[in-house]
N, CA and C atoms as a LAMMPS dump frame, in Angstrom:
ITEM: TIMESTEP
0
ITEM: NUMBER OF ATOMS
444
ITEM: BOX BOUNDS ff ff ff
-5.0000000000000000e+02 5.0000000000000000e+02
-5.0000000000000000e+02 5.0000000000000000e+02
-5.0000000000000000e+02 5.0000000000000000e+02
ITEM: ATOMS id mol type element x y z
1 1 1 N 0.838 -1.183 0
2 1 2 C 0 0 0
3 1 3 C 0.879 1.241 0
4 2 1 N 0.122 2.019 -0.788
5 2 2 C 1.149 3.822 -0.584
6 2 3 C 0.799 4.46 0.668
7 3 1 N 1.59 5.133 0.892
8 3 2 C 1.709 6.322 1.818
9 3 3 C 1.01 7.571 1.553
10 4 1 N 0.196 7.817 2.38
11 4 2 C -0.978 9.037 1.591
12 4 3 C 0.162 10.501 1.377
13 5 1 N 0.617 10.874 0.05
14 5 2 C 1.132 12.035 -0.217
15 5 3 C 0.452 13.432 -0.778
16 6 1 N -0.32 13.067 -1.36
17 6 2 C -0.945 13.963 -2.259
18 6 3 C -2.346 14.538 -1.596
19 7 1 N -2.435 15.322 -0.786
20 7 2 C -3.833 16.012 -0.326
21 7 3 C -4.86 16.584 -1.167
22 8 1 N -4.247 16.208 -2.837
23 8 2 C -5.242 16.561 -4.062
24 8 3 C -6.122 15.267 -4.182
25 9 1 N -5.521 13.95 -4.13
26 9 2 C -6.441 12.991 -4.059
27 9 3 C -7.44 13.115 -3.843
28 10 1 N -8.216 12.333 -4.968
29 10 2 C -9.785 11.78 -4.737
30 10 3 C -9.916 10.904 -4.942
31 11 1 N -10.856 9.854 -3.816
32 11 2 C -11.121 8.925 -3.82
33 11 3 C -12.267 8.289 -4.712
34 12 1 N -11.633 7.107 -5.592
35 12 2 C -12.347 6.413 -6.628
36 12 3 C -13.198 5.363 -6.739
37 13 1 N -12.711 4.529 -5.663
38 13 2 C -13.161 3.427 -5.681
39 13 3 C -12.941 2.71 -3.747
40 14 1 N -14.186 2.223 -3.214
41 14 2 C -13.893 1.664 -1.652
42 14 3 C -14.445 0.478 -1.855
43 15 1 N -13.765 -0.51 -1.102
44 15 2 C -14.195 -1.668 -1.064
45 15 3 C -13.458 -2.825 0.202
46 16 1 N -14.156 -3.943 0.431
47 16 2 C -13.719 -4.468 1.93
48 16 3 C -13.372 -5.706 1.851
49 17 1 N -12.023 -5.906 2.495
50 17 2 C -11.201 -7.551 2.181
51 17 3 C -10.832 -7.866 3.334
52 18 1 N -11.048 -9.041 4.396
53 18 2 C -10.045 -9.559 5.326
54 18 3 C -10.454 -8.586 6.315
55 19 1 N -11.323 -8.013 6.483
56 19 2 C -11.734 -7.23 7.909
57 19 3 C -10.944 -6.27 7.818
58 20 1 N -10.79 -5.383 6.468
59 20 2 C -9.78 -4.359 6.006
60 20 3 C -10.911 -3.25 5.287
61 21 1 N -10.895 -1.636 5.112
62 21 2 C -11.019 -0.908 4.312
63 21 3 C -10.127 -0.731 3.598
64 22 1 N -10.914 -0.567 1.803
65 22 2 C -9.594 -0.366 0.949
66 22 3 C -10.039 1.314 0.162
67 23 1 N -9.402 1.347 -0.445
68 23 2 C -9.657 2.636 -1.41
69 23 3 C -8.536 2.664 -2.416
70 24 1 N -8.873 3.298 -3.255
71 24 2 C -8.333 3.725 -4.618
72 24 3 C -8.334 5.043 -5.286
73 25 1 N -7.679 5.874 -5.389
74 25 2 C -7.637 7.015 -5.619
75 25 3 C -7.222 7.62 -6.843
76 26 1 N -7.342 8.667 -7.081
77 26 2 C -7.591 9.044 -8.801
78 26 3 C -6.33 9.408 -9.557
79 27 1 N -4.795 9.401 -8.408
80 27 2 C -3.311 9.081 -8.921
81 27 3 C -3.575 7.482 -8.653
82 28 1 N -4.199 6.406 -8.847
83 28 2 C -3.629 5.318 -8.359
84 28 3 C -3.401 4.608 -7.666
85 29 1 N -3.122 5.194 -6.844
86 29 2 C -2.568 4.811 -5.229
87 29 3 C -3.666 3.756 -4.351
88 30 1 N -3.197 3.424 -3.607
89 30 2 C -4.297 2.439 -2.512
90 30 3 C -3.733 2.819 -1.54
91 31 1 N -4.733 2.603 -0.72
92 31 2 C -4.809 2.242 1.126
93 31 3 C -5.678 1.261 1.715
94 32 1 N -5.151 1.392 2.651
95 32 2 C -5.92 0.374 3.247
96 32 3 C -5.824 0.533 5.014
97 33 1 N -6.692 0.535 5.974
98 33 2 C -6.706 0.077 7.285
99 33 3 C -7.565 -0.972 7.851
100 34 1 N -7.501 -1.615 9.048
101 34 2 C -8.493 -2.463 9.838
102 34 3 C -9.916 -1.82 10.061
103 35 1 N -10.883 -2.869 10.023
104 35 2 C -11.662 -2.407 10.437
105 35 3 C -12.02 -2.026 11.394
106 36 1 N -11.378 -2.412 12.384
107 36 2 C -11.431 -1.967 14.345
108 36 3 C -11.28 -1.027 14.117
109 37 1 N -10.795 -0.092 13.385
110 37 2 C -10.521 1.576 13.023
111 37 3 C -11.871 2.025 13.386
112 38 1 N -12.912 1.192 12.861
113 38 2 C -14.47 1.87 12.423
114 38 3 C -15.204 0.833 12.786
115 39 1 N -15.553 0.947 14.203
116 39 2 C -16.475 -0.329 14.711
117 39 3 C -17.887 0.089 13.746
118 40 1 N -18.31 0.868 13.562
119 40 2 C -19.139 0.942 13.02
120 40 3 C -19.861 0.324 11.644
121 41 1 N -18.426 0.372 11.127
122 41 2 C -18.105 -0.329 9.72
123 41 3 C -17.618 -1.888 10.45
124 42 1 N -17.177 -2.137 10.656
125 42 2 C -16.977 -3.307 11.176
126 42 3 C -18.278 -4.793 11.778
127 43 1 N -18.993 -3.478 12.216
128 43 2 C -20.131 -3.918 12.595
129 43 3 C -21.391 -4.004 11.924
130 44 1 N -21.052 -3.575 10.587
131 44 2 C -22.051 -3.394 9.53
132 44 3 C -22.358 -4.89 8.392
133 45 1 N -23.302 -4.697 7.875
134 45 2 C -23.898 -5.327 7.198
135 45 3 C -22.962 -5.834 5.728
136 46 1 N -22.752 -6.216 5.203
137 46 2 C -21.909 -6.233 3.873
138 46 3 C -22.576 -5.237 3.134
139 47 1 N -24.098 -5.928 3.018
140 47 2 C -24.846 -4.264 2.269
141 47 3 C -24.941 -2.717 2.879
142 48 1 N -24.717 -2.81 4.176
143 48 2 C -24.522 -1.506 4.815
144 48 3 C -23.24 -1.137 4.066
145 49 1 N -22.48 -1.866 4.173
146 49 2 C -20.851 -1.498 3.972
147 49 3 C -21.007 -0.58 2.406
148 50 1 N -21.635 -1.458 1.513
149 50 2 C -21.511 -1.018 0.156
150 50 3 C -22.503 -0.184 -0.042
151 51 1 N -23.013 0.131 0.369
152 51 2 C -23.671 1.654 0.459
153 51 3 C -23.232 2.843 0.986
154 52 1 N -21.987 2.929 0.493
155 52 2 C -20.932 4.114 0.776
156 52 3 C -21.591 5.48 -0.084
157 53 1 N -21.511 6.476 0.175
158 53 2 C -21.512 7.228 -1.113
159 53 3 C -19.919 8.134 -0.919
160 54 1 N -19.29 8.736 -2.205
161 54 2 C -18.13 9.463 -2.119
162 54 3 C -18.643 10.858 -2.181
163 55 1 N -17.584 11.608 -1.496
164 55 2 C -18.734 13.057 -1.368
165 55 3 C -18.011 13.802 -2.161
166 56 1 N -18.798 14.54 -2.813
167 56 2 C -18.567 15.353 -4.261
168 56 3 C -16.91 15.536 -4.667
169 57 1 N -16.481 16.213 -3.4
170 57 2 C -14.814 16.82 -3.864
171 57 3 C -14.124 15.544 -3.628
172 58 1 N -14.469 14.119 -3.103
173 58 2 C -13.666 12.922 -3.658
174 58 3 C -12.717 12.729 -1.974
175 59 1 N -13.007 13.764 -1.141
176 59 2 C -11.792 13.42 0.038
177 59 3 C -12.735 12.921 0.906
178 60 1 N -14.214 12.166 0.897
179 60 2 C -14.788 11.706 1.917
180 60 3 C -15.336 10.399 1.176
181 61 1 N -15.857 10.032 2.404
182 61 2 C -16.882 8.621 2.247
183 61 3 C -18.141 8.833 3.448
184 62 1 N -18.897 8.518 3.116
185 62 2 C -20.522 8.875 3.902
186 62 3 C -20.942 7.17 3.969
187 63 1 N -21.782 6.655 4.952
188 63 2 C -22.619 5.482 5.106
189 63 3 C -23.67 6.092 5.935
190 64 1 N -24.697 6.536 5.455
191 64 2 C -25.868 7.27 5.736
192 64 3 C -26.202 6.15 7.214
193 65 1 N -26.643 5.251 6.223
194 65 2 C -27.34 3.913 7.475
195 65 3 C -26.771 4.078 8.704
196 66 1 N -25.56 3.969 8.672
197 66 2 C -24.571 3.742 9.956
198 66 3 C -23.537 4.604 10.432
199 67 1 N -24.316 5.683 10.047
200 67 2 C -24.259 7.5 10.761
201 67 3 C -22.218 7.515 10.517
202 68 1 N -21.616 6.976 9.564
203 68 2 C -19.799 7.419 9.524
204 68 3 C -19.761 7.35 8.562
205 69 1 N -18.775 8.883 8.705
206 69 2 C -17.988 9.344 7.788
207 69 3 C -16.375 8.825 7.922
208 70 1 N -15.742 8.97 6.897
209 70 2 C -14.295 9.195 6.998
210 70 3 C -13.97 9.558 5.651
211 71 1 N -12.992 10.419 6.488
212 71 2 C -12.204 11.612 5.219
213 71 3 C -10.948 11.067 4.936
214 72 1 N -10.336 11.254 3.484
215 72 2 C -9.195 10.73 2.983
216 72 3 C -8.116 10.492 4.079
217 73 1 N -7.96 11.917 4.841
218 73 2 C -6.391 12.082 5.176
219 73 3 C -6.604 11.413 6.2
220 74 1 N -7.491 10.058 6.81
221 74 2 C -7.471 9.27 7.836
222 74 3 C -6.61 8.087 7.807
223 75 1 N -6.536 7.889 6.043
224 75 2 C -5.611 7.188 5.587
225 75 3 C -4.583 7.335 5.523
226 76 1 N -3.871 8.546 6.036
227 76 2 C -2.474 8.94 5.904
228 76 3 C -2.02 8.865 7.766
229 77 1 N -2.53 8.839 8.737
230 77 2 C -2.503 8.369 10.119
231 77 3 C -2.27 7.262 10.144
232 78 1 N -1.24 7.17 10.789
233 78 2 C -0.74 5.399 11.279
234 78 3 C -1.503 4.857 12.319
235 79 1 N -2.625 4.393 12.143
236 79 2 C -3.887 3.676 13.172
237 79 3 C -3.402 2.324 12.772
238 80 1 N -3.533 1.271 14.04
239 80 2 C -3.303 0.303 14.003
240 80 3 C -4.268 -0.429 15.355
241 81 1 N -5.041 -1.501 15.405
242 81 2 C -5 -1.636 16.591
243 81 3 C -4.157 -2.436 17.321
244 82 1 N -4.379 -2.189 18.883
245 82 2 C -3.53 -2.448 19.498
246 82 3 C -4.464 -3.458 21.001
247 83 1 N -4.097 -4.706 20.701
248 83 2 C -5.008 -5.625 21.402
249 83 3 C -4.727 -5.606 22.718
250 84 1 N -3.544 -5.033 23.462
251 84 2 C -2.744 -5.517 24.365
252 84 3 C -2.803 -4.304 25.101
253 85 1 N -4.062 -3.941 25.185
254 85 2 C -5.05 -2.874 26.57
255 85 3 C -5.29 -3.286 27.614
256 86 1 N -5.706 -2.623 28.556
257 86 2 C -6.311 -3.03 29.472
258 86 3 C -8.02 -2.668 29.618
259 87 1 N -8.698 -2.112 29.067
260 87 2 C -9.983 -2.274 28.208
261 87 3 C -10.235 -3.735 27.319
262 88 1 N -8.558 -3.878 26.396
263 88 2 C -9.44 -5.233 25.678
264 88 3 C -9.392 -6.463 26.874
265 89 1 N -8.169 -6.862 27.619
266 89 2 C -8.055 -7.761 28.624
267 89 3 C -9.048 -7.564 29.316
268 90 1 N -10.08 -6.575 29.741
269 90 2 C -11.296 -7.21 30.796
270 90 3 C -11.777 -7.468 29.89
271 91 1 N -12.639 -7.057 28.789
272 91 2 C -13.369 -7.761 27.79
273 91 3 C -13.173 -8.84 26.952
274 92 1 N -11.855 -9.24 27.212
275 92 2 C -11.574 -10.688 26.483
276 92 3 C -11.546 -11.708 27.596
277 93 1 N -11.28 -10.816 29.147
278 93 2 C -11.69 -11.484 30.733
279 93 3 C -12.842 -12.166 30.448
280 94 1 N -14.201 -11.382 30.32
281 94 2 C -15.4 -11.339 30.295
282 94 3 C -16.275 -11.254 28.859
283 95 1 N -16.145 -12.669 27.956
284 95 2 C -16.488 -12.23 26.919
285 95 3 C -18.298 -11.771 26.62
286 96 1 N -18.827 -12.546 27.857
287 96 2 C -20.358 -12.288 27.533
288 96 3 C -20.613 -10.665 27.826
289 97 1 N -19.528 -10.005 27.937
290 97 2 C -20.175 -8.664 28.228
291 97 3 C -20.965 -7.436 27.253
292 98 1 N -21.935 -6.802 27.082
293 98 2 C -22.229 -6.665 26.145
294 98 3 C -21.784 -5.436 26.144
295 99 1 N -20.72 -4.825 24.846
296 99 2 C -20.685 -3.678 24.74
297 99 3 C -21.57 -2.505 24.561
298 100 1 N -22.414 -2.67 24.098
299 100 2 C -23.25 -1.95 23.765
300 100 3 C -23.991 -1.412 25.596
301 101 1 N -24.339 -2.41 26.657
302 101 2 C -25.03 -2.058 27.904
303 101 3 C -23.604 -1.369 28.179
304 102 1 N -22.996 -1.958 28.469
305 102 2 C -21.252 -1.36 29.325
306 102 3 C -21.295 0.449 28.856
307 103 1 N -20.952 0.382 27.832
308 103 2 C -21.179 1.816 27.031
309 103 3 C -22.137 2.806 27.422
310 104 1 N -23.764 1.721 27.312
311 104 2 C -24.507 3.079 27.973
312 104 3 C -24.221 3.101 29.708
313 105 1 N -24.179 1.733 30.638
314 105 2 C -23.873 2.275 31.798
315 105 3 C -22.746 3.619 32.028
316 106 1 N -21.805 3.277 31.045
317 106 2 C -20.635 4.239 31.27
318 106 3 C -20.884 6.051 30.985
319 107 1 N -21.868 5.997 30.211
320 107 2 C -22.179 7.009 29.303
321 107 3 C -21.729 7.769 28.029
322 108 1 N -21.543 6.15 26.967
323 108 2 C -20.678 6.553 25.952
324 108 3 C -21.114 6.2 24.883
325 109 1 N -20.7 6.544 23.356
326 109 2 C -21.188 5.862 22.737
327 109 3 C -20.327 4.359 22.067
328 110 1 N -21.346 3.624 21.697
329 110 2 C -20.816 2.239 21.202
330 110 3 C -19.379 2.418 20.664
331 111 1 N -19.169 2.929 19.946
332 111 2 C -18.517 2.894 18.638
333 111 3 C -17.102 3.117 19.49
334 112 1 N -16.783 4.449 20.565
335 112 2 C -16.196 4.919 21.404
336 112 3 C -15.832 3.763 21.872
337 113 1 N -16.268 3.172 22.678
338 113 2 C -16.082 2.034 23.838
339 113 3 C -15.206 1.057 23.16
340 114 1 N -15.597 0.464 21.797
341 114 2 C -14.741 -0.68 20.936
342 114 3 C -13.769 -0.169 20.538
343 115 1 N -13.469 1.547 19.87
344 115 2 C -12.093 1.859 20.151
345 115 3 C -11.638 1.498 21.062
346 116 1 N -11.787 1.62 22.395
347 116 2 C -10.981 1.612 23.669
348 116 3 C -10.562 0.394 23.545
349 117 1 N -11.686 -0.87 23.16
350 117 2 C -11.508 -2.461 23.352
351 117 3 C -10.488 -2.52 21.648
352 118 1 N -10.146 -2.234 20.818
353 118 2 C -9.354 -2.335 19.894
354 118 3 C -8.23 -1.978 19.928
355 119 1 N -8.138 -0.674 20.89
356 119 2 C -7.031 -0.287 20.697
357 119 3 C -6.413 0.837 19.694
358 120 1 N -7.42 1.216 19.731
359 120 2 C -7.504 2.6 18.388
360 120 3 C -7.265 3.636 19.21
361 121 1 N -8.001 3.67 20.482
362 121 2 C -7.783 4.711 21.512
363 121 3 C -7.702 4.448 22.388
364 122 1 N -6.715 5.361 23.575
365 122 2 C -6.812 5.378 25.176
366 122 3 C -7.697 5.934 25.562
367 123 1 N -8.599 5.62 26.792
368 123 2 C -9.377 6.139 27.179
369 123 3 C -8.451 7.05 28.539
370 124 1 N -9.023 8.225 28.986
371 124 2 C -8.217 8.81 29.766
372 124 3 C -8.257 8.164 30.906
373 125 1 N -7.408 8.737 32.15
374 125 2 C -7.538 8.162 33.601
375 125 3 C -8.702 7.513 34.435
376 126 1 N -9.679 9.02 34.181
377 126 2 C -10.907 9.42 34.417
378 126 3 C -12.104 8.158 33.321
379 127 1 N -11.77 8.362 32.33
380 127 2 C -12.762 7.449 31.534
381 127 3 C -12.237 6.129 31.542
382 128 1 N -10.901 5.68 32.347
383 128 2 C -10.657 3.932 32.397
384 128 3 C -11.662 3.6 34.095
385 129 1 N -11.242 4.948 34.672
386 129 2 C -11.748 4.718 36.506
387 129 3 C -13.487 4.076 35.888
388 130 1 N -14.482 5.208 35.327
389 130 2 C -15.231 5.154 34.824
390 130 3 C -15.769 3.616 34.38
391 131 1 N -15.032 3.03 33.519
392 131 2 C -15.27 2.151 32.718
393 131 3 C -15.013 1.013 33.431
394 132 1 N -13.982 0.938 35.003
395 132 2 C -13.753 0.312 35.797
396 132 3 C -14.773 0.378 37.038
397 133 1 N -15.625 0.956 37.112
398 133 2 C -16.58 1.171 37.8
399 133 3 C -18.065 0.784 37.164
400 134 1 N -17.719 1.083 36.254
401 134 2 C -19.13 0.462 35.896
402 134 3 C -19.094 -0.726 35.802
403 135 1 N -18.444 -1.561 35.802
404 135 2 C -18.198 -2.783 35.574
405 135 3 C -18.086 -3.305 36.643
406 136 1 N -17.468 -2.869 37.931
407 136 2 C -17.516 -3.225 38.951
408 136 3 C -18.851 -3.401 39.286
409 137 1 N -19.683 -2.158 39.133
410 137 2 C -21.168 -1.841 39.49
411 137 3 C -21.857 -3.297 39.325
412 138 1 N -21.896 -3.735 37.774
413 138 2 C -22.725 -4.724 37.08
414 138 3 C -22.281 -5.983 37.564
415 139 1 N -21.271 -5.989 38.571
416 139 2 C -20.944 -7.689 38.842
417 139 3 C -21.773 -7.465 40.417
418 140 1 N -21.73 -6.39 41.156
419 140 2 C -22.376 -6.24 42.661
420 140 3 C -23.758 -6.5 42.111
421 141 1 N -24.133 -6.017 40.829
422 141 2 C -25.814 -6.471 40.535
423 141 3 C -25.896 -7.614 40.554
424 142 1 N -25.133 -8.096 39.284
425 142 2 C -25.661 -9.556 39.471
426 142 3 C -25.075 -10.739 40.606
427 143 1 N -24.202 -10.297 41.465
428 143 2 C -24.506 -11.537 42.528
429 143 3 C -25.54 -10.631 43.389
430 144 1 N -26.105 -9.974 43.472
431 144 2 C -27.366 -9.172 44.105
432 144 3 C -28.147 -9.854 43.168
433 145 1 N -28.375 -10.178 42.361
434 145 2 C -30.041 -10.605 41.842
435 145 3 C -29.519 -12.325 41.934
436 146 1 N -28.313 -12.872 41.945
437 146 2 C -28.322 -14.583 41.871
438 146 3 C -28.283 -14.986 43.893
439 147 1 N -28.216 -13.803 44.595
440 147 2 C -28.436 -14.202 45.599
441 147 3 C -29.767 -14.464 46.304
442 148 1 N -30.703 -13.624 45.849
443 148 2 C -32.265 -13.717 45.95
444 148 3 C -32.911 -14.779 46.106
């Protein structure tokens, strides 16, 4: 894959291999990242996926359905994930956990939270205490409701 150089690029062509975004651009060029980049996309439909539209000046991509965007020069950021968190280790601790409840206990959105569990992002001090608390919270529930 190239190295994003050219900030004139427009994007030509998107398409999805191996749990990868690809693109093609109007020098030629390709890119490519993971999909953990974009839980959203990740989490999408194959037909969600291909219902991209490119936005007029060629430096975006839109998926109406599944409310994300991403703009060219995202491809020129060295994102990688990074499994070896301490967000993904409780959730690979605890696989029945559902991201989606965890998230709203925490007060976040989905998409946010699976960065943290991918490794796309740190969550700060404050939002790991957070995310460590709520979780704490949901295990005092349920041996509170299996003790009953």
């Amino acid at each position: 894959m190239s190295t994003f150089r050219n900030k004139n690029e427009k994007i030509l062509q998107v398409w999805f291999d191996n749990e990868r975004i690809f693109i093609r651009t109007d020098k030629g060029n390709e890119f490519s990242l993971a999909l953990e980049i974009f839980p959203r996309l990740k989490d999408a439909t194959p037909e969600q996926r291909n219902a991209v539209v490119i936005e007029p000046w060629g430096d975006a991509m839109r998926w109406e359905e599944i409310d994300e965007d991403i703009h060219i020069s995202t491809f020129h950021e060295d994102l990688k994930p990074d499994h070896d968190n301490e967000v993904a280790a409780l959730f690979h601790q605890f696989p029945q956990l559902n991201v989606s409840e965890v998230a709203r206990l925490i007060g976040i959105n989905k998409s946010l939270l699976a960065q943290y569990i991918y490794g796309v992002k740190v969550p700060s001090k404050d939002r790991m205490e957070k995310i460590k608390s709520a979780l704490h919270q949901l295990g005092l529930d349920l041996a509170k409701a299996t003790a009953s």
